[in-house]
mmCIF entry with sequence, helices, sheets and N, C-alpha, C, O atoms, coordinates in Angstrom:
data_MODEL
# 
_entry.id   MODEL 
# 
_entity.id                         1 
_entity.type                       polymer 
_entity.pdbx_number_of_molecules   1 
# 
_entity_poly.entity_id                      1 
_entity_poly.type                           'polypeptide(L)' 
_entity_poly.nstd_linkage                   no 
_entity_poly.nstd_monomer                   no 
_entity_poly.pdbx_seq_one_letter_code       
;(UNK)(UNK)(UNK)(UNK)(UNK)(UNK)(UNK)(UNK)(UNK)(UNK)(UNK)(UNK)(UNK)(UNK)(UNK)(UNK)
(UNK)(UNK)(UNK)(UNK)(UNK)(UNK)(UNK)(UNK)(UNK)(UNK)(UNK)(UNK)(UNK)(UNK)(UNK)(UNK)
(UNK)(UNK)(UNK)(UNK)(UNK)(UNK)(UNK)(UNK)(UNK)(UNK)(UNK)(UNK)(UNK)(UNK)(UNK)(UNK)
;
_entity_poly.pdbx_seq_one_letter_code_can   XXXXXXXXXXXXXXXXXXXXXXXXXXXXXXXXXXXXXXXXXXXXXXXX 
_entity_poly.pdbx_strand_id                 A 
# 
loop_
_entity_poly_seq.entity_id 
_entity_poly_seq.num 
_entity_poly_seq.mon_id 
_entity_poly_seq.hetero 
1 1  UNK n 
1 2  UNK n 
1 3  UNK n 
1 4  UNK n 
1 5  UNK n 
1 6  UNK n 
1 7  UNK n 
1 8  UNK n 
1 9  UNK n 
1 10 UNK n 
1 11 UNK n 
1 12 UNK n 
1 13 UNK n 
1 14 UNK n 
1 15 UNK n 
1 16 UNK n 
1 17 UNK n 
1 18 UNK n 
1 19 UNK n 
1 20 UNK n 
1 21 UNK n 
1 22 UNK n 
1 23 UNK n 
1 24 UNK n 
1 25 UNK n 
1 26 UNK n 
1 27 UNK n 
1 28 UNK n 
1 29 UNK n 
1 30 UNK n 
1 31 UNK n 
1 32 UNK n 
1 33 UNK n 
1 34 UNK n 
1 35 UNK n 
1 36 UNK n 
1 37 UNK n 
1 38 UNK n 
1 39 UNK n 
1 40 UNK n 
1 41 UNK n 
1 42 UNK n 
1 43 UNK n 
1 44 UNK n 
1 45 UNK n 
1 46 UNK n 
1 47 UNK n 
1 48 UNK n 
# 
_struct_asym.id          A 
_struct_asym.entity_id   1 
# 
loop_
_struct_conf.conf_type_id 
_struct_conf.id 
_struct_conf.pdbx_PDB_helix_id 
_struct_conf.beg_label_comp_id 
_struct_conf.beg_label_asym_id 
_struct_conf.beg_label_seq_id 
_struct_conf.pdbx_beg_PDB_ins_code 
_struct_conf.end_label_comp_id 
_struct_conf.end_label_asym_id 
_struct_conf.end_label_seq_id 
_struct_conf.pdbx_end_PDB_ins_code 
_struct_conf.beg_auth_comp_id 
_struct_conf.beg_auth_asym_id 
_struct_conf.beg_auth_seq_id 
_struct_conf.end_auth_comp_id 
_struct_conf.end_auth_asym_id 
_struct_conf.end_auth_seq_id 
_struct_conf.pdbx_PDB_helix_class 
_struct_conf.details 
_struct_conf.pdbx_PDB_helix_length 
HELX_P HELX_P1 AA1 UNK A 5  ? UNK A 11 ? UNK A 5  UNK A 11 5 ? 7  
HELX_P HELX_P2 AA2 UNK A 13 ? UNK A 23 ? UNK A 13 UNK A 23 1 ? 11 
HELX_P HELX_P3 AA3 UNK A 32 ? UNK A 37 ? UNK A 32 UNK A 37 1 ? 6  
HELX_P HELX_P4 AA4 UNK A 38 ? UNK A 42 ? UNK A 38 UNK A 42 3 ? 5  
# 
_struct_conf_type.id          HELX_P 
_struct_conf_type.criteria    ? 
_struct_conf_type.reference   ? 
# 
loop_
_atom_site.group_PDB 
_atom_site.id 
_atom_site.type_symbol 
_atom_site.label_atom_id 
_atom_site.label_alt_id 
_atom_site.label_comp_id 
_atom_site.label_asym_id 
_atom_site.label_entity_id 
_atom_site.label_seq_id 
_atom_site.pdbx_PDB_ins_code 
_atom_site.Cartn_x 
_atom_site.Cartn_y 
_atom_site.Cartn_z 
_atom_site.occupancy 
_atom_site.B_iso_or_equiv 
_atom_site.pdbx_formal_charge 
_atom_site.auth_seq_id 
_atom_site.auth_comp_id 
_atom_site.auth_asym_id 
_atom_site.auth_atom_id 
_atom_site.pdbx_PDB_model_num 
ATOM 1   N N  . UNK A 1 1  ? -0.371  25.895 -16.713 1.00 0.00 ? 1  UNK A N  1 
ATOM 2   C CA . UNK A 1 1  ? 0.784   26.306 -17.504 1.00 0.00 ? 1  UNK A CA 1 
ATOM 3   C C  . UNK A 1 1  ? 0.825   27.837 -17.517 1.00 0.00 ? 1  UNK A C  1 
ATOM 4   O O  . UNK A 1 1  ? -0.186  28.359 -17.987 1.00 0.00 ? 1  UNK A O  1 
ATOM 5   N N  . UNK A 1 2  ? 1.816   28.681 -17.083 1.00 0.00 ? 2  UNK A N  1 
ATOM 6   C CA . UNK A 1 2  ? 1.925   29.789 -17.316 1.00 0.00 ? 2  UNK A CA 1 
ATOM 7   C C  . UNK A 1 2  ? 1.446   30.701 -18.749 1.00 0.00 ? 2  UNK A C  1 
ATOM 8   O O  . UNK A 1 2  ? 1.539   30.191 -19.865 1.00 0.00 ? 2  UNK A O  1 
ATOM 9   N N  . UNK A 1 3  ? 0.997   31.924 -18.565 1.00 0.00 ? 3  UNK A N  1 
ATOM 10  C CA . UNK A 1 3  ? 0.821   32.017 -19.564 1.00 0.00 ? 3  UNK A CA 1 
ATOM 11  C C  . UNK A 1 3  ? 2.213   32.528 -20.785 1.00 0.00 ? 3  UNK A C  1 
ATOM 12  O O  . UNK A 1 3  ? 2.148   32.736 -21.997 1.00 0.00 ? 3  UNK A O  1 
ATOM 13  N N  . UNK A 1 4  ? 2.953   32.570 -20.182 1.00 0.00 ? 4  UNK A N  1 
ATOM 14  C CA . UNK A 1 4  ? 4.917   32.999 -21.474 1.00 0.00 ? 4  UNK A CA 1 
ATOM 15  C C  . UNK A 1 4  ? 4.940   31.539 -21.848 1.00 0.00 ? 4  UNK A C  1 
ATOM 16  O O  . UNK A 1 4  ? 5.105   31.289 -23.042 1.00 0.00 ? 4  UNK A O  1 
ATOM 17  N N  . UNK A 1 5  ? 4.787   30.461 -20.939 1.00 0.00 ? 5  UNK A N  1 
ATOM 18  C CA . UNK A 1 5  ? 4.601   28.565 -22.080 1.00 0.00 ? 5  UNK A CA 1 
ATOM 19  C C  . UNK A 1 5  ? 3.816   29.305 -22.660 1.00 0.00 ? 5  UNK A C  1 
ATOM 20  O O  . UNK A 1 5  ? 4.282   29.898 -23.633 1.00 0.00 ? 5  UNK A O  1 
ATOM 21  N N  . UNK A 1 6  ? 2.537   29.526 -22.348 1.00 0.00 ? 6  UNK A N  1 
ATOM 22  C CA . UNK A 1 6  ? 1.220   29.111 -23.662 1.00 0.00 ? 6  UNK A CA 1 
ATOM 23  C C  . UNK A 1 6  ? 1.640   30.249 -24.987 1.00 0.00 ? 6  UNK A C  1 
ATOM 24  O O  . UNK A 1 6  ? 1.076   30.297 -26.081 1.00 0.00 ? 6  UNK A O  1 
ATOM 25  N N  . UNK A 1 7  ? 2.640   31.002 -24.576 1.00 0.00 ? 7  UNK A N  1 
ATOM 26  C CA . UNK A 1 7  ? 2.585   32.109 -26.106 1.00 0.00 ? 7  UNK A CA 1 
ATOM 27  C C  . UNK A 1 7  ? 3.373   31.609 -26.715 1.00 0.00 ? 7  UNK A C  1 
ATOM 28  O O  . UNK A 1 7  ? 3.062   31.435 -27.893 1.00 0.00 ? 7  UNK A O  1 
ATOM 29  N N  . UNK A 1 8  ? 4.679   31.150 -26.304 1.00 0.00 ? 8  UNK A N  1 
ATOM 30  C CA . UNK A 1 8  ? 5.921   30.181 -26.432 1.00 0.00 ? 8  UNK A CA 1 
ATOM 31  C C  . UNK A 1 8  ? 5.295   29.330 -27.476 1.00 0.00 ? 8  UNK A C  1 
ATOM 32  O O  . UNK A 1 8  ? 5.625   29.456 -28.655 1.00 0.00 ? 8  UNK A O  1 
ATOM 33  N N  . UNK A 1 9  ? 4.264   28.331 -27.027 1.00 0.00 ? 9  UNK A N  1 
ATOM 34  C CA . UNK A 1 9  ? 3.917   27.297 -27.412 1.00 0.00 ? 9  UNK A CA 1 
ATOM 35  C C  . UNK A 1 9  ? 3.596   27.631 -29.130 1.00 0.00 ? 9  UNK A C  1 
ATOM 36  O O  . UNK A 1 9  ? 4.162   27.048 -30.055 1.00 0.00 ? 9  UNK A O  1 
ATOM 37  N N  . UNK A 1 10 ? 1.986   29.290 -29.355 1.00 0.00 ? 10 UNK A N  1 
ATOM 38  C CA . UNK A 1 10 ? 1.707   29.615 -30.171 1.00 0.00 ? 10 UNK A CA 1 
ATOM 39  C C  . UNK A 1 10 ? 2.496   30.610 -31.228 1.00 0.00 ? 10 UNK A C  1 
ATOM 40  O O  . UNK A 1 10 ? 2.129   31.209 -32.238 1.00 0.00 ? 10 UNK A O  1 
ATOM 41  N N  . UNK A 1 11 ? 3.737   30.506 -30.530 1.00 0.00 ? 11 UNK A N  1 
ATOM 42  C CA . UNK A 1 11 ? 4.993   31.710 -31.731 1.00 0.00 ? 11 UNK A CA 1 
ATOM 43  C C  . UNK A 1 11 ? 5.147   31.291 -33.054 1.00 0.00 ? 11 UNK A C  1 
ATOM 44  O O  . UNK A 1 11 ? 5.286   32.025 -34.032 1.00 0.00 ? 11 UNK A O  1 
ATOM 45  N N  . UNK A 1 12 ? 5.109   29.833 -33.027 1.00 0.00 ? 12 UNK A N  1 
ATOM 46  C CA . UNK A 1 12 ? 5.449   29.324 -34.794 1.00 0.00 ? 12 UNK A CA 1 
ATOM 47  C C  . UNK A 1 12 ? 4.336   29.467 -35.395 1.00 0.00 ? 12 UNK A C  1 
ATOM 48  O O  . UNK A 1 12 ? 4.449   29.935 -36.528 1.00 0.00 ? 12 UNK A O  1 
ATOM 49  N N  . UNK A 1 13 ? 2.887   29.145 -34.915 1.00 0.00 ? 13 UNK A N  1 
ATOM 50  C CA . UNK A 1 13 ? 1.919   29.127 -35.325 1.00 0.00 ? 13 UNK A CA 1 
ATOM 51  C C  . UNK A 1 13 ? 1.790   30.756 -35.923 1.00 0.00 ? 13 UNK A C  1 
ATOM 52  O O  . UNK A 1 13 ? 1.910   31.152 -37.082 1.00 0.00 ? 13 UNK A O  1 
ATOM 53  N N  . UNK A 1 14 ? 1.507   31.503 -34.705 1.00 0.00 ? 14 UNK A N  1 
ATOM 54  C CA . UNK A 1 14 ? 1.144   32.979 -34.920 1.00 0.00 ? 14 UNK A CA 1 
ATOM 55  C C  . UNK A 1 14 ? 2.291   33.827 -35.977 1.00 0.00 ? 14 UNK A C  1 
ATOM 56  O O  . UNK A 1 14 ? 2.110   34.993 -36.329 1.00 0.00 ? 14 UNK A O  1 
ATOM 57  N N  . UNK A 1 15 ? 3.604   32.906 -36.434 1.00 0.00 ? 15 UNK A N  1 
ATOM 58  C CA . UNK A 1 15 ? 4.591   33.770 -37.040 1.00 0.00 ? 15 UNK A CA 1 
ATOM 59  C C  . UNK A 1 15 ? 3.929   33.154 -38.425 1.00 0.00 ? 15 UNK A C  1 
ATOM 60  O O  . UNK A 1 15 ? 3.912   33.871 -39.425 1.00 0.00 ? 15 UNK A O  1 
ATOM 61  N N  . UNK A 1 16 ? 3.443   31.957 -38.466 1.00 0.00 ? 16 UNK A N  1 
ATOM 62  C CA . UNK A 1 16 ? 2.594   31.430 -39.931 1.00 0.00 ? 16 UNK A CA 1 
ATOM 63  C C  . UNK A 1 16 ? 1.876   32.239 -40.465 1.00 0.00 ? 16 UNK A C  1 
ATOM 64  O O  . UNK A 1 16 ? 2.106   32.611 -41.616 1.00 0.00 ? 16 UNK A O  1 
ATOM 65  N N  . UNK A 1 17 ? 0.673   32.773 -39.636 1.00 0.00 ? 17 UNK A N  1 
ATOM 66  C CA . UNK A 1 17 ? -0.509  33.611 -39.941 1.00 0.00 ? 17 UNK A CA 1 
ATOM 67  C C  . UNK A 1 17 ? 0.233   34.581 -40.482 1.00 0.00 ? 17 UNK A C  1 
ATOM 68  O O  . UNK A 1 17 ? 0.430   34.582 -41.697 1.00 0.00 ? 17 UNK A O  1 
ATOM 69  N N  . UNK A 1 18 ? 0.741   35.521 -39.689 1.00 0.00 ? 18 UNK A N  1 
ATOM 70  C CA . UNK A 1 18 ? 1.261   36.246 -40.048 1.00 0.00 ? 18 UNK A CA 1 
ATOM 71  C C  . UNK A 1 18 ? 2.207   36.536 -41.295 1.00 0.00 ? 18 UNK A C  1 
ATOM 72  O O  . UNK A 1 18 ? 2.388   37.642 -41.803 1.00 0.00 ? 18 UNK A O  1 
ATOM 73  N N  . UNK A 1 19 ? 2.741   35.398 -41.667 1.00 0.00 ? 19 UNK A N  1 
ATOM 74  C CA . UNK A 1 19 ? 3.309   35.017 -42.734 1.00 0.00 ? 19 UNK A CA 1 
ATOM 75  C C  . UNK A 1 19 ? 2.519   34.769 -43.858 1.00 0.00 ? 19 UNK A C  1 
ATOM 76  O O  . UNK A 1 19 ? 3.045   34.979 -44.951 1.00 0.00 ? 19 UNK A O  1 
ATOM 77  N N  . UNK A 1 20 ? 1.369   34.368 -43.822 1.00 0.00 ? 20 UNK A N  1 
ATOM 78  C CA . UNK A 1 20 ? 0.437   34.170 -45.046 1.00 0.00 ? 20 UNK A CA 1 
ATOM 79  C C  . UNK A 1 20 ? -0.537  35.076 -44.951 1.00 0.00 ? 20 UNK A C  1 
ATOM 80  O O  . UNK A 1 20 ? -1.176  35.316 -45.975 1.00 0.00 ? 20 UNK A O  1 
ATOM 81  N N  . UNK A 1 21 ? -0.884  35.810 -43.656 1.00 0.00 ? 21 UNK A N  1 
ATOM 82  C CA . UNK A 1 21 ? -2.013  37.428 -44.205 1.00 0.00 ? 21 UNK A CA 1 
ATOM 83  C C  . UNK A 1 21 ? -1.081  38.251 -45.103 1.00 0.00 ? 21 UNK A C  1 
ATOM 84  O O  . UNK A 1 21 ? -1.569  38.767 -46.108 1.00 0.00 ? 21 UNK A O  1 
ATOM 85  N N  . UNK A 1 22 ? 0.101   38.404 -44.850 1.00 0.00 ? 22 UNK A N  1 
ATOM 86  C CA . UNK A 1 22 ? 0.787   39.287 -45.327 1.00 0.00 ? 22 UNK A CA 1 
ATOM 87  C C  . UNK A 1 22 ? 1.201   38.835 -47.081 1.00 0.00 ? 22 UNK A C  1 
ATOM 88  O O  . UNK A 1 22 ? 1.066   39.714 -47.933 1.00 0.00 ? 22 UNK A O  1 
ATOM 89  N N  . UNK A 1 23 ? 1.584   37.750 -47.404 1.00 0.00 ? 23 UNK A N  1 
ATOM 90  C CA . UNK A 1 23 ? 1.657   37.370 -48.268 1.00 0.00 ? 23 UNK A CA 1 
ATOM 91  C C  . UNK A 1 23 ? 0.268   37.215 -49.516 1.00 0.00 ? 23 UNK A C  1 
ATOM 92  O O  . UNK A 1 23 ? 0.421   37.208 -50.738 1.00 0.00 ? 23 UNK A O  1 
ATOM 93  N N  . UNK A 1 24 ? -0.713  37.132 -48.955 1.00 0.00 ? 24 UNK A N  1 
ATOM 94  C CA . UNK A 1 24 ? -1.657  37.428 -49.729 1.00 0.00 ? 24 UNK A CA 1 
ATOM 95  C C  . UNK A 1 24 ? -2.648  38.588 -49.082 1.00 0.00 ? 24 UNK A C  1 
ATOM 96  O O  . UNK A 1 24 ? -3.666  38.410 -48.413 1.00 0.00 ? 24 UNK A O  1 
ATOM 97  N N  . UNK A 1 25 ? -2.055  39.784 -49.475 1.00 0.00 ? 25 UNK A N  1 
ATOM 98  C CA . UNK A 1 25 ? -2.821  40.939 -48.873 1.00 0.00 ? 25 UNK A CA 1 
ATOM 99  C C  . UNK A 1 25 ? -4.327  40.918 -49.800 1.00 0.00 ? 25 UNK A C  1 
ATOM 100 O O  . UNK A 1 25 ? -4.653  40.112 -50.671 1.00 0.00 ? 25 UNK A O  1 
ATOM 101 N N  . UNK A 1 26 ? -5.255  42.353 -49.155 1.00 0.00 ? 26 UNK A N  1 
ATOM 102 C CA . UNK A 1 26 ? -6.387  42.273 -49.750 1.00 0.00 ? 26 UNK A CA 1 
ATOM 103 C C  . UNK A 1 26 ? -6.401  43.777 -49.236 1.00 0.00 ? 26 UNK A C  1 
ATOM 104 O O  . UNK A 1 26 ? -5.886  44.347 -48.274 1.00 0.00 ? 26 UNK A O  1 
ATOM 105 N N  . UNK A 1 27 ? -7.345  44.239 -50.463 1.00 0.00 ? 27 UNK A N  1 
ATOM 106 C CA . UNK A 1 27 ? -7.622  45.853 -50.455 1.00 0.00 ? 27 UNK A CA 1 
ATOM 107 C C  . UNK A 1 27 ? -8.472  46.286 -49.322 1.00 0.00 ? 27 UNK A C  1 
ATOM 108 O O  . UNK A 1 27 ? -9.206  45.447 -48.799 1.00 0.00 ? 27 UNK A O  1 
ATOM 109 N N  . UNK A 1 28 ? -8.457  47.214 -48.990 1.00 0.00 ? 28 UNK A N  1 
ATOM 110 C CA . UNK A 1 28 ? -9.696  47.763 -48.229 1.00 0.00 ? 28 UNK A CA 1 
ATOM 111 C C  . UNK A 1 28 ? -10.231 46.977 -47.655 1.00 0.00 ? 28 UNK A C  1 
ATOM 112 O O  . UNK A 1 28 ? -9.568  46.090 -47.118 1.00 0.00 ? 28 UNK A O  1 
ATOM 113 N N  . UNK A 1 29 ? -11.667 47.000 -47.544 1.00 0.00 ? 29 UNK A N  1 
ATOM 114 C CA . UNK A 1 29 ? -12.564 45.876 -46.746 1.00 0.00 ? 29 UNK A CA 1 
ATOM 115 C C  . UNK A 1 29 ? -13.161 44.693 -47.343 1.00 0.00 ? 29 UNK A C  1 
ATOM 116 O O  . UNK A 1 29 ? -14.103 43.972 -47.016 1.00 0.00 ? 29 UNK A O  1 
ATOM 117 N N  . UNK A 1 30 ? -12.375 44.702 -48.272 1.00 0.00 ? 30 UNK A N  1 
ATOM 118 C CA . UNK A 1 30 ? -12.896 43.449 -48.714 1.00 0.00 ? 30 UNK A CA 1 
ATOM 119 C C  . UNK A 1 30 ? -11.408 42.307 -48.701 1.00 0.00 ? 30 UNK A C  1 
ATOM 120 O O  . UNK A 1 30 ? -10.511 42.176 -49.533 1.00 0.00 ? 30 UNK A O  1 
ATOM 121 N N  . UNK A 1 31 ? -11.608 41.746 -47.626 1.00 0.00 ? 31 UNK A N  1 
ATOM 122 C CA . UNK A 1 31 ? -11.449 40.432 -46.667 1.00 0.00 ? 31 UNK A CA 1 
ATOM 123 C C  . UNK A 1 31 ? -12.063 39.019 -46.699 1.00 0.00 ? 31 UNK A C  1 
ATOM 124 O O  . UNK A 1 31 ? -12.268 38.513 -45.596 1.00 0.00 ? 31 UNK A O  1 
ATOM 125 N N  . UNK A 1 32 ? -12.392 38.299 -47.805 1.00 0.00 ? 32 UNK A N  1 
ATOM 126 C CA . UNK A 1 32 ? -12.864 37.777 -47.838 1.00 0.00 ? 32 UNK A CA 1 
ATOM 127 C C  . UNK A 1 32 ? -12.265 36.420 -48.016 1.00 0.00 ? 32 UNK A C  1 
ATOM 128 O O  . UNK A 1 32 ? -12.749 35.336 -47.688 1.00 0.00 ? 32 UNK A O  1 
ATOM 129 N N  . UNK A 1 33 ? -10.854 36.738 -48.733 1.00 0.00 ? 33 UNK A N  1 
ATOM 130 C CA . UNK A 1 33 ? -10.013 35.472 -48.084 1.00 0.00 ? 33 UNK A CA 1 
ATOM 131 C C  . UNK A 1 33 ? -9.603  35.284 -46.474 1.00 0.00 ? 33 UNK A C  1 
ATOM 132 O O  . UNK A 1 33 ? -9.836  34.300 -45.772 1.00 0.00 ? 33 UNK A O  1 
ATOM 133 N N  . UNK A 1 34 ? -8.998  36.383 -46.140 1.00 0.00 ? 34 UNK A N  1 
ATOM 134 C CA . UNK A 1 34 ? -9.111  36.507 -44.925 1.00 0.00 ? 34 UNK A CA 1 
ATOM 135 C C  . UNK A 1 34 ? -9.750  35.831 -43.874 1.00 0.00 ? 34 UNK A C  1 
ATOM 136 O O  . UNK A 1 34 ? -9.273  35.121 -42.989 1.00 0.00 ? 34 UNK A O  1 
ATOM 137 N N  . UNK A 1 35 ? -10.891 36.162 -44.109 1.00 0.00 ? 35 UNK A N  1 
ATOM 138 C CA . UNK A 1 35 ? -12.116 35.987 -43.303 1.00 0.00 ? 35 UNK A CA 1 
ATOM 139 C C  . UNK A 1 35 ? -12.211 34.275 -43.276 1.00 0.00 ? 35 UNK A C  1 
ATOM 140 O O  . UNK A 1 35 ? -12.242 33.617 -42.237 1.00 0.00 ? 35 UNK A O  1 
ATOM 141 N N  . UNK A 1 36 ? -12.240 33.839 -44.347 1.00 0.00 ? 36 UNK A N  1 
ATOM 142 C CA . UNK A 1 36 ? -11.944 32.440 -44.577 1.00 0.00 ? 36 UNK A CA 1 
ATOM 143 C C  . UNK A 1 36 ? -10.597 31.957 -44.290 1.00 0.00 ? 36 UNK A C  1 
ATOM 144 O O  . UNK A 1 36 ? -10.416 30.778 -44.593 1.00 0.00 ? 36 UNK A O  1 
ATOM 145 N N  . UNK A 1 37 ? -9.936  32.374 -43.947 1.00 0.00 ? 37 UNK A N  1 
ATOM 146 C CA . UNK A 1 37 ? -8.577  31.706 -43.304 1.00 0.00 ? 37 UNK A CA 1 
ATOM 147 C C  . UNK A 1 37 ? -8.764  31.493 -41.980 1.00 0.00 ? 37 UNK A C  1 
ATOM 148 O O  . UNK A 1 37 ? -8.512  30.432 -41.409 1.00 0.00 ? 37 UNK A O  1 
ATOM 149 N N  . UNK A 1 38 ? -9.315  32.730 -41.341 1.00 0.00 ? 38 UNK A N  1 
ATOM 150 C CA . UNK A 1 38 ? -8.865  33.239 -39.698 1.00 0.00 ? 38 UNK A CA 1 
ATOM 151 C C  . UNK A 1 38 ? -10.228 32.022 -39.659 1.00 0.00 ? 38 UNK A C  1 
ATOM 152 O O  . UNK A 1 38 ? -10.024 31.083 -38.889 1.00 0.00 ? 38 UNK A O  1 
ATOM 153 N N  . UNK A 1 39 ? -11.648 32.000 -40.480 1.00 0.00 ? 39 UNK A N  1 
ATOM 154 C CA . UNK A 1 39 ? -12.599 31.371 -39.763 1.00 0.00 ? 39 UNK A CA 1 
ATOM 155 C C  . UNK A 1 39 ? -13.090 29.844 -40.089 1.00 0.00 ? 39 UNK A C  1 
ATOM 156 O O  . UNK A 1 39 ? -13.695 29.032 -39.389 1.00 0.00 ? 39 UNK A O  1 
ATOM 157 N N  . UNK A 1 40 ? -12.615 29.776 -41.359 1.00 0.00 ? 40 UNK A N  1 
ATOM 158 C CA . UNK A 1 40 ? -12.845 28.548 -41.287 1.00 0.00 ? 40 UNK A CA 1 
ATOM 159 C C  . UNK A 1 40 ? -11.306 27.223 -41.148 1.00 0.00 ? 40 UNK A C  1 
ATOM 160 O O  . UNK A 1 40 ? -11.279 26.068 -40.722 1.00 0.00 ? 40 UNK A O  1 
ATOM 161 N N  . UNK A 1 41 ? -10.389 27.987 -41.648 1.00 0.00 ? 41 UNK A N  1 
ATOM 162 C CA . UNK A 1 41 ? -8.938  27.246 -40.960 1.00 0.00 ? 41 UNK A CA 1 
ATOM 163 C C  . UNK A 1 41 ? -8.206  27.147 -39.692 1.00 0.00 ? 41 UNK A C  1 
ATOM 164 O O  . UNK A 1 41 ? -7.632  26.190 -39.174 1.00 0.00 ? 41 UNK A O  1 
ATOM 165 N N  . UNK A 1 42 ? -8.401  28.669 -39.223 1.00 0.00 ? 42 UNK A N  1 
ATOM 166 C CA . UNK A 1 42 ? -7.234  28.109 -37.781 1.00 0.00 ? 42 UNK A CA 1 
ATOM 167 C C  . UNK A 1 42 ? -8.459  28.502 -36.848 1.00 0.00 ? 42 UNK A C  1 
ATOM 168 O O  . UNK A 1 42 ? -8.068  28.429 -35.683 1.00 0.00 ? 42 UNK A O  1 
ATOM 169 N N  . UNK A 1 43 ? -9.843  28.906 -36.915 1.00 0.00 ? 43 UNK A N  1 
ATOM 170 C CA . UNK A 1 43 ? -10.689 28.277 -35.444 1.00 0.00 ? 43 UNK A CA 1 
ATOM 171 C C  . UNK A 1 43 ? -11.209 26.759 -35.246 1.00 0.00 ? 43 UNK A C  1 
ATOM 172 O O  . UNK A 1 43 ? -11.543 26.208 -34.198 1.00 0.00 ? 43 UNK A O  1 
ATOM 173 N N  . UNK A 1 44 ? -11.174 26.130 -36.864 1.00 0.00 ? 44 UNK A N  1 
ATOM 174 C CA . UNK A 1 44 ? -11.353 25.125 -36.876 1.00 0.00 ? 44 UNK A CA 1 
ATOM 175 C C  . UNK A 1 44 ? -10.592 24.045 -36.241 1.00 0.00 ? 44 UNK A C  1 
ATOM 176 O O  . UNK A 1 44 ? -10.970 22.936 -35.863 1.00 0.00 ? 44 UNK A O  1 
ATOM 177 N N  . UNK A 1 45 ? -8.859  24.886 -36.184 1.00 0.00 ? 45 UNK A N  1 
ATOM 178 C CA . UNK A 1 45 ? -7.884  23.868 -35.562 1.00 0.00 ? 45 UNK A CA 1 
ATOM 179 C C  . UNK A 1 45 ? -7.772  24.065 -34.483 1.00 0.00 ? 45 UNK A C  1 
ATOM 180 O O  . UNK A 1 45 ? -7.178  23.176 -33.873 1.00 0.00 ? 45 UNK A O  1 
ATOM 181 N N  . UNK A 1 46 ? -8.291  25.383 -33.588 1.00 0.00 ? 46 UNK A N  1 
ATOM 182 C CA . UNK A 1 46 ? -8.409  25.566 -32.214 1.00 0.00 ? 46 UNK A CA 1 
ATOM 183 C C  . UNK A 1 46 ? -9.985  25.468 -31.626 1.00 0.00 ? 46 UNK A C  1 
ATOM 184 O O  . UNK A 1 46 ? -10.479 26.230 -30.795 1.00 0.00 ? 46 UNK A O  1 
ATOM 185 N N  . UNK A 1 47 ? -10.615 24.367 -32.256 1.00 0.00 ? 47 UNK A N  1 
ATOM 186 C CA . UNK A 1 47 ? -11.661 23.553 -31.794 1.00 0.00 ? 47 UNK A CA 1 
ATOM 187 C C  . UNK A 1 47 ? -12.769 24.723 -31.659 1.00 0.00 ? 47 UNK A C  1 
ATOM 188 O O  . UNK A 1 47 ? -13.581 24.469 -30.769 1.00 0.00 ? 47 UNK A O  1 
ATOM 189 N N  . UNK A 1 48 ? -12.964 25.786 -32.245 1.00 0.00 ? 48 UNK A N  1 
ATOM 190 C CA . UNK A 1 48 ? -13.697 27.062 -32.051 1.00 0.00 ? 48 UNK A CA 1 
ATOM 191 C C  . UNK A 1 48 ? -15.221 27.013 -33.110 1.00 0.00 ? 48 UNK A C  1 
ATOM 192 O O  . UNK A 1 48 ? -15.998 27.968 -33.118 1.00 0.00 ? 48 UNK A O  1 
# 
């Protein structure tokens, strides 16, 4: 599959994230929701 399908494919997904980092921001370096979104929610759904 080309790779413009495979980004195609991830646009709704990646416009989500993006939609909920932003919506629940976090100060400085402390990321700790964050960190728990990106690692235990969406690597979990990309089998990671």
């Amino acid at each position: 599959m080309p790779i413009v399908n495979r980004i195609a494919d991830f646009s709704k997904d990646m416009q989500g994230w993006r939609r909920h980092l932003h919506a629940n921001p976090e100060p400085g370096f402390e990321c700790h929701e964050t960190a728990g979104f990106v690692i235990a929610d969406q690597a979990a759904e990309m089998g990671a």
